[in-house]
C-alpha positions in Angstrom: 92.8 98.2 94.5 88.9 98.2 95.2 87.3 101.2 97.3 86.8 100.1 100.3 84.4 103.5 101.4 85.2 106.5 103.5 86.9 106.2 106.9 83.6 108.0 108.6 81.0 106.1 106.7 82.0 102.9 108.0 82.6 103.3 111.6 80.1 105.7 112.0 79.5 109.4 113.5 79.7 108.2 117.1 83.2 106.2 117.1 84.6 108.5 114.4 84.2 111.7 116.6 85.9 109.8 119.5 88.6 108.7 117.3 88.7 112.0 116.3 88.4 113.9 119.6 92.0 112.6 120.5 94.0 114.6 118.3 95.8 117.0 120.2 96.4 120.1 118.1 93.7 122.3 115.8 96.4 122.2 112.8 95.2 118.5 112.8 91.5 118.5 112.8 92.0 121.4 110.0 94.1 118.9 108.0 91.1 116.0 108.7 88.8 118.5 107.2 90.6 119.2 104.2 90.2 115.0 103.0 87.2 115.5 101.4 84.0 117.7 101.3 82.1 115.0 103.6 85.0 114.7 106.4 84.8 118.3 106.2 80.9 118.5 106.9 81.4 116.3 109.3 83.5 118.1 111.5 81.7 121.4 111.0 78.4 119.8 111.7 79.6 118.0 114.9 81.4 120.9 116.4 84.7 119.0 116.8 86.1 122.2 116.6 84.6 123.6 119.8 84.8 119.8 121.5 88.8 120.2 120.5 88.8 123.5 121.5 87.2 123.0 124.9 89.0 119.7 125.7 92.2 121.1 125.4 91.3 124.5 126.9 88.5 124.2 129.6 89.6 127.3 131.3 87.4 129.2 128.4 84.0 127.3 129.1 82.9 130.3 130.4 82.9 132.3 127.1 81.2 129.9 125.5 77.8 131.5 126.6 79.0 134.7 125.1 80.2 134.0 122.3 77.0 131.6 120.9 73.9 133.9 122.3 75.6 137.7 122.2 75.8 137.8 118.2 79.3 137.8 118.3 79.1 135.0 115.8 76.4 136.5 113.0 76.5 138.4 110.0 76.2 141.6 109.3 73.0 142.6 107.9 71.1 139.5 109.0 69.1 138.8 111.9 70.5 135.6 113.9 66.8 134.1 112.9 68.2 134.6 109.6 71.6 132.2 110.0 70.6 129.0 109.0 72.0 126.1 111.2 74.6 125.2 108.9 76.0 128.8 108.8 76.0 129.1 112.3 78.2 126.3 112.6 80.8 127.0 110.2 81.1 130.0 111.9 81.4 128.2 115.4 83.9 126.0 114.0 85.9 129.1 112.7 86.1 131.1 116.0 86.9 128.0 118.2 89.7 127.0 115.9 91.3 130.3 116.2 90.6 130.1 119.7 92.2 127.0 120.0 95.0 128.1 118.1 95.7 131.5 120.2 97.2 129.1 123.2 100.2 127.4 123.6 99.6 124.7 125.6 103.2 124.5 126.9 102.6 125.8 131.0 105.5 128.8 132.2 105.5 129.9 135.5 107.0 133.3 134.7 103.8 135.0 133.2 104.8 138.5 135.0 106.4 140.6 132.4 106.3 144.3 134.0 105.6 145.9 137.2 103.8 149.1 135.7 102.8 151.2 139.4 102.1 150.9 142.7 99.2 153.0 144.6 102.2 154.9 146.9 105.8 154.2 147.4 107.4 155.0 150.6 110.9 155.9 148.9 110.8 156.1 145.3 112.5 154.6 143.6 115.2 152.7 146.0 111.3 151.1 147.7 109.8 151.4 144.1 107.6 148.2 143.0 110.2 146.7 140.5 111.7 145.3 143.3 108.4 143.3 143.5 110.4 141.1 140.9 113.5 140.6 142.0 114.3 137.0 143.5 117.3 138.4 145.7 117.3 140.1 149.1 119.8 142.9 147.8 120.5 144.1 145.1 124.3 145.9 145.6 124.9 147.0 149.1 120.6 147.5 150.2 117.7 145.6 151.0 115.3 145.1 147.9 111.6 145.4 148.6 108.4 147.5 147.9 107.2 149.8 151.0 103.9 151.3 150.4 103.6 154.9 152.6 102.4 155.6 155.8 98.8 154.8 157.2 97.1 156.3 160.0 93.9 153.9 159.0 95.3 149.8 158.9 92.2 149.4 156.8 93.4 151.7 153.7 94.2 149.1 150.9 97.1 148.8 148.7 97.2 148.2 144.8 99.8 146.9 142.5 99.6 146.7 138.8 101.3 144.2 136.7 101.7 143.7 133.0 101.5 140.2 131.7 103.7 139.0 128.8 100.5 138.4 126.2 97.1 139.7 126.0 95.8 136.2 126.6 96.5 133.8 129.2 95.3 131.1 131.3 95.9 131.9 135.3 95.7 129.4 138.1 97.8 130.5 141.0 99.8 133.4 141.7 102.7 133.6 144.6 103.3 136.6 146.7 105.8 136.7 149.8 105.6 139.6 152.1 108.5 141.6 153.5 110.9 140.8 156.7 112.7 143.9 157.8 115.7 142.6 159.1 117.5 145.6 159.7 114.8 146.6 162.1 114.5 145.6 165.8 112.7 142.5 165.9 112.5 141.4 162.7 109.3 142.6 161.6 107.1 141.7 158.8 105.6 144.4 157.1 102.2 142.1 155.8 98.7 142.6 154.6 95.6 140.4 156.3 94.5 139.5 152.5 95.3 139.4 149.3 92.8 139.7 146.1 93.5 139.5 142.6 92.2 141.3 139.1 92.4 141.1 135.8 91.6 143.0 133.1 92.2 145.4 130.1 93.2 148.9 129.6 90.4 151.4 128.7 92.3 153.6 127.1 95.1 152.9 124.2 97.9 153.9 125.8 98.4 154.8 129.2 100.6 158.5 129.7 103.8 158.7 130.3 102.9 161.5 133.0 100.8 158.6 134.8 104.0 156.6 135.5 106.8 159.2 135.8 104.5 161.1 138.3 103.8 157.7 140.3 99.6 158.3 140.4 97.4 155.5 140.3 94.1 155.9 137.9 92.5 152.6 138.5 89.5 153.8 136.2 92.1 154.1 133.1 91.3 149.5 133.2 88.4 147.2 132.8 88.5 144.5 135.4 87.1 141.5 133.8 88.2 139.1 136.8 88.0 139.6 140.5 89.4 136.9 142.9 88.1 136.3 146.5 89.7 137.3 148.9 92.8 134.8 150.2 94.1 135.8 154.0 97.9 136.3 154.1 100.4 134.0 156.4 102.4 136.7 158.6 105.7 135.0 158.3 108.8 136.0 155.4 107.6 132.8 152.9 106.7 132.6 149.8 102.8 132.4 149.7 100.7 130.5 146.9 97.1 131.4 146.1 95.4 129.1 144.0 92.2 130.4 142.0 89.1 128.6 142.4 88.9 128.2 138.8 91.8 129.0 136.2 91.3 132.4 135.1 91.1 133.5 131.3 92.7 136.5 131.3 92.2 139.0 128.2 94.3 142.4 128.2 97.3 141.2 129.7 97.1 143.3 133.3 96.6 141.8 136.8 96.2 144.3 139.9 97.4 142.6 143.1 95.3 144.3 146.1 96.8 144.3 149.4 93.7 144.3 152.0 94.3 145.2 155.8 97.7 146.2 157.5 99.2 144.2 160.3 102.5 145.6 161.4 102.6 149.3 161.9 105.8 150.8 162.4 105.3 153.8 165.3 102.9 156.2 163.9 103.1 155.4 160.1 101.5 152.2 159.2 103.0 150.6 155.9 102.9 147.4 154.1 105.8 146.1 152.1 106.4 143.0 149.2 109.7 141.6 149.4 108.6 139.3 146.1 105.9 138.7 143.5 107.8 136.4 141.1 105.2 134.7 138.5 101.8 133.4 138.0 101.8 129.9 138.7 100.7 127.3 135.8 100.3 130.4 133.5 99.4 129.3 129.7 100.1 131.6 127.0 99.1 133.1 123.4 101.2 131.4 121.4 101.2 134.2 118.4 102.6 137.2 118.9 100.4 140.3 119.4 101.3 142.4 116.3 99.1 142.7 113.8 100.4 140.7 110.6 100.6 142.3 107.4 100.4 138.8 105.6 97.0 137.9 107.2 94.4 136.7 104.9 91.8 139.3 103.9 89.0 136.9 104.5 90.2 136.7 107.9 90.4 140.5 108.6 86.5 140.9 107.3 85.1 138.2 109.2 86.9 140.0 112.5 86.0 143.3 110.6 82.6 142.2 110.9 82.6 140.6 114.7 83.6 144.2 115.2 80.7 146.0 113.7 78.2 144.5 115.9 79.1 147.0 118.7 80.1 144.2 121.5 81.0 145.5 124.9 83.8 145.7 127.5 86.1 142.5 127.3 83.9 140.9 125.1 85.4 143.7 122.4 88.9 142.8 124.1 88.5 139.3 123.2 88.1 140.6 119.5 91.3 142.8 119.3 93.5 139.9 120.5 92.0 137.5 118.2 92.3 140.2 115.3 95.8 140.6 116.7 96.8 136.9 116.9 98.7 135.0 114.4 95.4 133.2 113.6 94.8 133.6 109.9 96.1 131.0 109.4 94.1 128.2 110.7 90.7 130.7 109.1 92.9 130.3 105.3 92.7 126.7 105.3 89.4 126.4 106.9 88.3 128.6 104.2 89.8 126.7 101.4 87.6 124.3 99.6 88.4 120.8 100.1 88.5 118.2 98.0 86.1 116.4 96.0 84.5 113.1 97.6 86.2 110.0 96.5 
């Protein structure tokens, strides 16, 4: 059979990357680069990882400043003047593809995994905010709910804090539904005026035992990376959906729901109650699990090793940890792995 000449050299850059832009997973475009040494080049040096990477994740665009210009991305020992262009994009390639490969693209509405603590409880724990995730109005023979305490000032605020089921997700929506007392005269409904959103990280750790058991709230023991505007409330017993302006990437796996404003005070002792906080809507997850793996690649663990040395900041050194912690070596073994020869 004569050669008829590579695949790329014959359509050419431009219709190749299209062709090539319509694979749907990074598993694929790490098999194209592993034909030959030129396909390989040529999806390093056209940044088909980060197009990929973007294209199926958009929700991230907003890292992408960080991680190119915050020397997240260059070596140890070398100035970024240093990194010639070539370098630089292998090592773009390499962090989107484990980017890429830390989502699951398959959407689940249930992102909530834990309610960790509430800023008071009324009557703890029969009012405690693990009732916040039940779906049912009772739960035996009484009325299941969250009651904050008493307020003399309607203007005191209310936090609840949430643990997500991975340190990485996407967040478009979440749904809250306020409380209708009806075992009260006249039905009342124990609402907030707004709702805002945050999400963030842990500072510390681990948080204490003591924190939880003796219901405080240290708000400074998390890094909010995400702050939502503020969304006014509906004062009736329904199920109320707040959509994001933008989907959220959220790294640390914690969301703090913010109750802002009391309107129904009961006598003397204003309160504000959740009957229901079921899920995140449209939440995409980390596909890996977040243990470390003892099987991951060693070229893998001292390019992270390295990310880490440059000192990076707040959730920037969040964004680190969960990639470090991700089942990503992976996709970084067989980008490392020299291809083939040229036919």
């Amino acid at each position: 059979m004569d050669y008829c000449g590579d695949f790329i050299e014959l359509l050419g850059p431009d219709i190749s990357t299209k062709i090539l832009m319509n694979l749907v997973s990074p598993s694929d475009l790490i098999r194209v680069s592993l034909v030959s040494s030129s396909w390989h080049q040529f999806v390093i040096e056209n940044g088909l990882g980060k197009q990929l990477c973007l294209k199926l994740f958009p929700e991230i665009s907003g890292i992408v400043h960080t991680i190119e210009m915050n020397n997240l991305i260059d070596t140890v020992g070398h100035k970024q003047d240093d990194c010639d262009e070539l370098e630089c994009l292998r090592k773009n390639h390499r962090i989107y593809t484990l980017l890429a490969r830390a989502f699951n693209p398959f959407v689940r509405k249930d992102c909530i995994s834990d309610a960790i603590i509430a800023s008071s409880t009324d009557n703890y724990p029969e009012e405690s905010i693990n009732n916040t995730l039940e779906p049912f109005d009772r739960i035996d023979t009484r009325a299941s709910y969250w009651s904050s305490e008493g307020q003399n000032n309607p203007a005191v605020s209310e936090t609840l804090l949430y643990k997500l089921m991975t340190k990485m997700c996407i967040v478009t929506e979440i749904h809250v539904q306020p409380f209708q007392a009806y075992f009260q005269y006249g039905f009342p409904i124990y609402s907030s005026k707004a709702v805002r959103f945050r999400m963030g990280h842990k500072l510390q750790s681990e948080m204490t035992d003591s924190l939880t058991s003796s219901n405080k709230w240290a708000d400074d023991e998390f890094i909010w990376t995400y702050t939502s505007p503020e969304f006014p409330m509906v004062q009736e017993n329904c199920l109320q959906k707040f959509k994001l302006p933008e989907p959220v990437l959220c790294i640390g796996g914690y969301m703090q729901v913010e109750l802002l404003g009391r309107v129904q005070r009961q006598e003397m002792d204003g309160r504000c109650a959740l009957k229901y906080l079921p899920e995140t809507g449209k939440c995409t997850l980390s596909s890996r699990p977040l243990t470390r793996e003892n099987g991951a690649s060693s070229r893998f663990r001292t390019f992270t090793a390295r990310l880490l040395q440059r000192g990076t900041r707040g959730w920037e050194q969040m964004l680190l940890n969960t990639l470090l912690q991700a089942r990503a070596g992976r996709a970084n073994d067989a980008d490392d792995e020299p291809p083939p020869a040229s036919p």
